[in-house]
N, C-alpha and C positions, 0 to 999 in steps of 0.2 A: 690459407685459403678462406679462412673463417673469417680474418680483415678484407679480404679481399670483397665480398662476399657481402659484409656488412658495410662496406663503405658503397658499391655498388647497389644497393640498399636505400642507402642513402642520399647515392646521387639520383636513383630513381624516385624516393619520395620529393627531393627537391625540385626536380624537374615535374614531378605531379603539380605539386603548390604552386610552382612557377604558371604551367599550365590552365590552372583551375585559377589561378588572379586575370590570367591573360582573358581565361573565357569570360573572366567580371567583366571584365573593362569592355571587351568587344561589346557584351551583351550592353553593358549601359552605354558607352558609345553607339551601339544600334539605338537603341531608347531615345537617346538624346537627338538622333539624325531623325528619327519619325517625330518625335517632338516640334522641332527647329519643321520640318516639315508640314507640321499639320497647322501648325501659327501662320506658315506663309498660305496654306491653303486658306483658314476661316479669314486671314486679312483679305487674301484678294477676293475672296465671297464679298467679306465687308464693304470693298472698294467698289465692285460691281456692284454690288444693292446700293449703295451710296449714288452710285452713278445713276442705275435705274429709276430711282428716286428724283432724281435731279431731272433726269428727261421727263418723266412723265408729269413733275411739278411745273415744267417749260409749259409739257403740252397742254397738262390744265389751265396754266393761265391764258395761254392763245385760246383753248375755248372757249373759257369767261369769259374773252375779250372780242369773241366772235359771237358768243351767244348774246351779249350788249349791242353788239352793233345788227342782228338779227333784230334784236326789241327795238331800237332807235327806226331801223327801217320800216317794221311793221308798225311803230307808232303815227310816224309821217306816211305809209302809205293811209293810214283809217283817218289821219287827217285830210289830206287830199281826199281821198273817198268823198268824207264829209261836206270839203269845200266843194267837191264836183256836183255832188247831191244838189246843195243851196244852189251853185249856180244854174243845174240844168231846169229846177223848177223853175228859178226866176226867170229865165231864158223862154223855157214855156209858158209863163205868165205874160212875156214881153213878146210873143209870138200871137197868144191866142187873142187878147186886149185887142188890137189894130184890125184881125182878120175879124172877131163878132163883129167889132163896130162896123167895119167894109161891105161884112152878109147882112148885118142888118140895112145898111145903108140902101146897098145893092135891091136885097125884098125891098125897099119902099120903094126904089125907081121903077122898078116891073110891076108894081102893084097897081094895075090901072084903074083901079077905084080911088086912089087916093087922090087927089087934086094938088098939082104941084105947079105954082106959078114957077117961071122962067127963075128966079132970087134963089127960091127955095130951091129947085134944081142944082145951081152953080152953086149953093151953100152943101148941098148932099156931095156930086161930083166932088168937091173942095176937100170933103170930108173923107171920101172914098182915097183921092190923093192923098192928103196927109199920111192917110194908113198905109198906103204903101208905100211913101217915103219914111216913114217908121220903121216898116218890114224892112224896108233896102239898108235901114242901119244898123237894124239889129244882126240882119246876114252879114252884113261885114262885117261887125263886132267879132262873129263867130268869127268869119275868116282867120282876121286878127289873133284871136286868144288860139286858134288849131296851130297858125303857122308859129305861133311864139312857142305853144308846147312843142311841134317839130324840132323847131331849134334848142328848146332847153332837151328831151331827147336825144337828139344829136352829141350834143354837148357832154353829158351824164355817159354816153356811149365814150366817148373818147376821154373824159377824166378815168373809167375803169377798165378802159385797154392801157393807159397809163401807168396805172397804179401796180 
């Protein structure tokens, strides 16, 4: 009974060992499964930042590339500005020129002190004319340059429903 007993014994410490290697292995085989695990997690972190990075590198350069064309606009818009400026003064200089000389013209025909032979008259009248054929060219001129900005207008409309 005493072999019996101590071989029983024996099968029981060997099935303990057996036991107690099997818990290793499980235990490191878990280890290794959260291991293998947490590598695919920080990759696919890596892969998404990688990505996030990538998009938002996209979207900065469309901003730069919008914030450029915001600067090219507003440069051409303070150039035009400018050229409107010059033209509307000269436009007012080519208005006021024709109509002083017309009033002053006009004051000396109604100036009944002044003594105007018949010459001198058709030379003032003459003069009154011209100014307003002056005026009549410079209004069209206007015409001219409003209906051409219409048209580039127009134009500028329909290139950015285009685009």
């Amino acid at each position: 009974m005493l072999t019996s007993a101590a071989t029983t014994l024996a099968e029981l410490q060997a099935q303990n060992e057996l036991l107690q290697v099997r818990s290793k292995v499980n235990f490191l085989s878990l280890c290794v499964v959260i291991c293998v695990m947490m590598i695919f997690f920080i990759w696919g972190l890596r892969v998404r930042h990688r990505q996030a990075m990538m998009l938002l590198e996209r979207k900065n350069r469309a901003l730069q590339r919008t914030n450029r064309l915001v600067e090219e606009a507003r440069d051409e818009a303070e150039r035009l500005s400018k050229k409107k400026t010059v033209y509307t003064q000269n436009l007012a200089h080519e208005i006021r020129t024709p109509l002083n000389q017309m009033y002053g013209f006009v004051q000396l025909l109604s100036d009944e002190s002044m003594p105007l032979d018949d010459e001198q008259r058709r030379e003032v009248i003459q003069a009154i004319h011209e100014g307003c054929e002056q005026l009549t060219r410079v209004v069209h001129e206007i015409d001219t340059v409003a209906a051409k900005l219409d048209e580039m207008d127009s134009l500028m409309k329909v290139e950015s429903v285009l685009k």
